[in-house]
Structure formats: C-alpha cells, structure tokens
Residue frames as a rotation matrix with the C-alpha (Angstrom) as fourth column:
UNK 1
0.578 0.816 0.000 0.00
0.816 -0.578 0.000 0.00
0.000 0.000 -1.000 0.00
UNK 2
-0.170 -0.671 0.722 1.20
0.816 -0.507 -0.279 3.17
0.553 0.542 0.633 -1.11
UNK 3
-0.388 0.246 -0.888 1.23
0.672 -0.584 -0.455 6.48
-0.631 -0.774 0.061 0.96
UNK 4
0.580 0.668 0.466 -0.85
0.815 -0.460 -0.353 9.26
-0.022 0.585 -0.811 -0.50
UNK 5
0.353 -0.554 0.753 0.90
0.268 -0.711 -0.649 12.46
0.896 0.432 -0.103 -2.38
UNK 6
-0.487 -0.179 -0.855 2.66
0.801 -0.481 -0.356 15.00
-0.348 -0.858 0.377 -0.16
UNK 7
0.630 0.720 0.292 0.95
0.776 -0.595 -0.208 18.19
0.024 0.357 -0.934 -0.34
UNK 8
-0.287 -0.901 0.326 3.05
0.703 -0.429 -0.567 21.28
0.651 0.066 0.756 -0.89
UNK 9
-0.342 0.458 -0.821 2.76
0.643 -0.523 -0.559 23.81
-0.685 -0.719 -0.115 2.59
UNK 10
0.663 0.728 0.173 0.55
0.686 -0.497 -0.532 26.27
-0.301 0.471 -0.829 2.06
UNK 11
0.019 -0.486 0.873 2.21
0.771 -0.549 -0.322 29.51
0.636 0.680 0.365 0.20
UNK 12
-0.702 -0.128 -0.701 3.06
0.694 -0.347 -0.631 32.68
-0.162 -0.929 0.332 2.26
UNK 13
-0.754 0.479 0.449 0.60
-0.522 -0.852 0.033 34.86
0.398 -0.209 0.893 1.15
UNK 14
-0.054 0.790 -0.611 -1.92
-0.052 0.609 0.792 32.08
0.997 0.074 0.008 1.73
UNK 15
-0.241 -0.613 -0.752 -0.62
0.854 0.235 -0.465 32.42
0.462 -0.754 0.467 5.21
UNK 16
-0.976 -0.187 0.115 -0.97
0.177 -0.980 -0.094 35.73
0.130 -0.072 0.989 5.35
UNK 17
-0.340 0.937 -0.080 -4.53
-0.339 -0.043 0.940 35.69
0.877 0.346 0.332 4.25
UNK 18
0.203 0.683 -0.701 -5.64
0.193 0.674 0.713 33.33
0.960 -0.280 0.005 6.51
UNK 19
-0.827 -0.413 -0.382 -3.63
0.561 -0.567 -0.603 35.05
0.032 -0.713 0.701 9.67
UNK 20
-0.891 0.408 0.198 -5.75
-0.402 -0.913 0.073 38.34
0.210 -0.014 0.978 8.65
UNK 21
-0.263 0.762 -0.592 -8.96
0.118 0.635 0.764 36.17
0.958 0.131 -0.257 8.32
UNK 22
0.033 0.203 -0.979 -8.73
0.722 0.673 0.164 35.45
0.692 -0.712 -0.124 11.77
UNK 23
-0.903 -0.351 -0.249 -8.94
0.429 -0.763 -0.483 39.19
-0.020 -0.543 0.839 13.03
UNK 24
0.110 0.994 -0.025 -12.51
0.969 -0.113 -0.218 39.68
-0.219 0.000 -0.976 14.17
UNK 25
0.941 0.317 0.123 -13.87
0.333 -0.789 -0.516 42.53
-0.067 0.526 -0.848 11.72
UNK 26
-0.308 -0.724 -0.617 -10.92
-0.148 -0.604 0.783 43.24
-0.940 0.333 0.079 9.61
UNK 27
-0.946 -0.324 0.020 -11.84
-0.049 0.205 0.977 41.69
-0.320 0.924 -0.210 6.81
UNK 28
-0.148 0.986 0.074 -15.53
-0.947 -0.120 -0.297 42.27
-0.284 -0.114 0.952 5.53
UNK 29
0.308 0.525 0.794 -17.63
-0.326 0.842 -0.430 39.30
-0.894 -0.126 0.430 5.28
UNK 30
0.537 0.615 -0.577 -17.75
-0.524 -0.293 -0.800 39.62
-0.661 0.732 0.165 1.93
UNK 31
0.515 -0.579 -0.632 -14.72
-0.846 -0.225 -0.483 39.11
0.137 0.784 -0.606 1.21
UNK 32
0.417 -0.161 0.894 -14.25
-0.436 0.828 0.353 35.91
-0.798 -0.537 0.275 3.30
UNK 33
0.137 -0.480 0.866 -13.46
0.409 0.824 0.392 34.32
-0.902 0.301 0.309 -0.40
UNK 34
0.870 0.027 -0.492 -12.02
-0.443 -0.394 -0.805 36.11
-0.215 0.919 -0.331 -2.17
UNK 35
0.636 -0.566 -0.525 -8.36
0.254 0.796 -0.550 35.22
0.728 0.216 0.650 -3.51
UNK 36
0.468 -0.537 -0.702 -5.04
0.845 0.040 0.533 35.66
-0.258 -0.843 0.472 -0.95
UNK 37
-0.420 -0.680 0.601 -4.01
0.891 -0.433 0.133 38.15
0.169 0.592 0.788 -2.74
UNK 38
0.077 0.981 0.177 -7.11
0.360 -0.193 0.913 40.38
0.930 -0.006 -0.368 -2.14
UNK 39
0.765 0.318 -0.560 -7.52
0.540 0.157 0.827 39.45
0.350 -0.935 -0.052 1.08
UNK 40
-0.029 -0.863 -0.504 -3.83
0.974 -0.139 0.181 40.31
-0.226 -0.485 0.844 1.80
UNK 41
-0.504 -0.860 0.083 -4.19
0.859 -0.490 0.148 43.97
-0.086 0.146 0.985 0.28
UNK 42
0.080 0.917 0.390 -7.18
0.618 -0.353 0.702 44.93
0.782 0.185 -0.595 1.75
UNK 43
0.501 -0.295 -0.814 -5.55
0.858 0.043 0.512 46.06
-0.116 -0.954 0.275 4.88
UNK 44
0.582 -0.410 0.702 -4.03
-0.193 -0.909 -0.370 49.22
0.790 0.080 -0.608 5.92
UNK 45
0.331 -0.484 -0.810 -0.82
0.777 0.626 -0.057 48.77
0.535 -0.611 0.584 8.38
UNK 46
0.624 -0.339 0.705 -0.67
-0.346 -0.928 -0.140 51.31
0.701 -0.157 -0.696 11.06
UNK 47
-0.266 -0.964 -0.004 2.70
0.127 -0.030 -0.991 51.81
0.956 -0.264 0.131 13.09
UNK 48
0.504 0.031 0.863 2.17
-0.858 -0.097 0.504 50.67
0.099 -0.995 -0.022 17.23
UNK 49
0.688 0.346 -0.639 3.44
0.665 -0.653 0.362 51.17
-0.292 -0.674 -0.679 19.76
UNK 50
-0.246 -0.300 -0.921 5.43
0.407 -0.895 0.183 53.48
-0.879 -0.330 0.343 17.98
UNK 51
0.156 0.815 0.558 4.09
0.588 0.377 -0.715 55.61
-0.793 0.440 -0.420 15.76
UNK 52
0.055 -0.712 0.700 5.30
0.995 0.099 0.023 56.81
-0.086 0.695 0.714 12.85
UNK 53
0.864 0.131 0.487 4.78
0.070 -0.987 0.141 60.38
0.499 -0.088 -0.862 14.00
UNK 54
0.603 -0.776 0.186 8.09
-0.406 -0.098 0.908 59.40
-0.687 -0.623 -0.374 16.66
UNK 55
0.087 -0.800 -0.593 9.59
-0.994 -0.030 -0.105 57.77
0.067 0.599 -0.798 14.11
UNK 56
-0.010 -0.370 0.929 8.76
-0.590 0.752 0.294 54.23
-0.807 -0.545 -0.226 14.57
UNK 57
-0.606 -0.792 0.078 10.24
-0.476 0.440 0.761 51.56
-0.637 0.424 -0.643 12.54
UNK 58
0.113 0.783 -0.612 8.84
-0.991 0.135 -0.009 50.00
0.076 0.607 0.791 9.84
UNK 59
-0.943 -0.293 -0.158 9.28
-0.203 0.882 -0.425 46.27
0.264 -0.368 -0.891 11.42
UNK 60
-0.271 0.907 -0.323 6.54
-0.008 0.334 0.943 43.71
0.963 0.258 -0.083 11.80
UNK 61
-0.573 0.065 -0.817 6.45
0.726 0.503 -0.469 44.22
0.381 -0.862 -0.336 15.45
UNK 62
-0.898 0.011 -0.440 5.70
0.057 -0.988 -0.141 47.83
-0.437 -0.152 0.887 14.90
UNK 63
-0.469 0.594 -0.654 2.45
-0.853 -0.111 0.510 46.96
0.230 0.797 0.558 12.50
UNK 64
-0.693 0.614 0.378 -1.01
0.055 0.568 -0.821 46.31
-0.719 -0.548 -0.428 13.23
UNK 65
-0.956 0.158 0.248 -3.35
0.243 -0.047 0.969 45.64
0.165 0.986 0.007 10.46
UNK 66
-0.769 0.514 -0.380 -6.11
0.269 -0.279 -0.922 47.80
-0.579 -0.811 0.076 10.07
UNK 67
0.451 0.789 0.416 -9.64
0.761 -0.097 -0.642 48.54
-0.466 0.606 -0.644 8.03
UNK 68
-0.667 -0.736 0.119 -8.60
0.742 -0.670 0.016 51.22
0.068 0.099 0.993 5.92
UNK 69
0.527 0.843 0.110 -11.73
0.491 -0.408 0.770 52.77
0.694 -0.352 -0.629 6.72
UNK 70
0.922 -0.038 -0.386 -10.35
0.386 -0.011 0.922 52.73
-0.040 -0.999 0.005 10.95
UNK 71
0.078 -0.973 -0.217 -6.71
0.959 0.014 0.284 53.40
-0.274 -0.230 0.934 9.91
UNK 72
-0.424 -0.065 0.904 -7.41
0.402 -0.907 0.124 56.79
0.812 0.416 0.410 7.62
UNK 73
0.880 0.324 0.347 -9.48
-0.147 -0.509 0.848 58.07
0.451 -0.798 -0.400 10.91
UNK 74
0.752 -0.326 -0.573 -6.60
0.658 0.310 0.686 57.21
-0.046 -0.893 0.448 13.09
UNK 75
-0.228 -0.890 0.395 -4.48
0.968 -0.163 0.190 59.12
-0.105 0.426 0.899 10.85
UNK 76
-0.333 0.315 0.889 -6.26
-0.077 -0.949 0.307 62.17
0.940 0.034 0.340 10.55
UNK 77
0.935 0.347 0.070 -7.20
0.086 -0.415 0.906 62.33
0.344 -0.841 -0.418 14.78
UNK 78
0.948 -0.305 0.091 -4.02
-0.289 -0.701 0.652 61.69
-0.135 -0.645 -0.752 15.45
UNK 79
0.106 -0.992 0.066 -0.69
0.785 0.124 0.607 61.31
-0.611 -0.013 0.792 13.47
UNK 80
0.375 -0.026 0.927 -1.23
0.718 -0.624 -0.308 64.32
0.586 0.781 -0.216 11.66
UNK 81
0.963 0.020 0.270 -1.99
-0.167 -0.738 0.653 66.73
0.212 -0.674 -0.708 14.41
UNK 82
0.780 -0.625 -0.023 1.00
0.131 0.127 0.983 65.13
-0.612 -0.770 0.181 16.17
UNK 83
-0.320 -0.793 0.518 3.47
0.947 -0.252 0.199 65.82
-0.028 0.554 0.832 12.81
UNK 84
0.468 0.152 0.870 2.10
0.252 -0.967 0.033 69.18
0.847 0.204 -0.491 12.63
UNK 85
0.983 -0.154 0.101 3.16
-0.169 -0.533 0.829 70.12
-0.074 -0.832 -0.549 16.25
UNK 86
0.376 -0.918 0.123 6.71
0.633 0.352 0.690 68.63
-0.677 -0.182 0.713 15.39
C-alpha cells in the first residue's frame, strides 16, 4: 500500500490571508473568499506602539493591520496633528 501524495505547505501569502482572516472585523464578510491576494491587500498597516509620527520603525512588530476605513481616521485624529506640532 502506497502512501498518499505530499501536499506542498501552504504559500506565504496564503498564510498571510488566513492570519488576517482570523482578526474579528478586519476583513468584511464579503470578502471571506475572495483570492489571498485580495484578502492580503485589503488592509491598511498602522505603526504601534510606535508611531510613525516618533519615528517608529517599519518592522513587523511595529504593525497592526487595520480597516482602511479605521486606519485613515486614526491618521487624521491623530498622526497628523501630532506631525504638525513637530
């Protein structure tokens, strides 16, 4: 008896995708199937805990994916203001 195929792992964006998936209300329903690609560049990535008003780093600890809806408000209450006062 033979063993059945191997399967190749899953691809990283497929990864990706399915990562985001799993962030209650990031991703609209809708879009539950769409492809990984999609999914992956539906996101906006804002900079915490430091924020790119102090200069923080573009590193994946530094980036939280966000609606881009929730991120463009965050950006206009409060990393503008806070580059304007610099």
């Amino acid at each position: 008896m033979s063993s059945p195929p191997r399967r190749k792992p899953p691809a990283m964006a497929d990864k990706l995708a399915a990562a985001l998936l799993a962030v209650p209300g990031l991703i609209p329903e809708a879009m539950r199937w769409d492809t990984a690609k999609v999914i992956c560049a539906y996101p906006e990535w804002h900079h915490w805990p430091i924020p790119v008003a102090d200069n923080g780093p573009t590193e994946p600890w530094n980036l939280t994916p966000m609606a881009p809806e929730a991120h463009r408000e965050e950006t206009r209450k409060r990393t503008i203001p806070t580059l304007a006062k610099n």
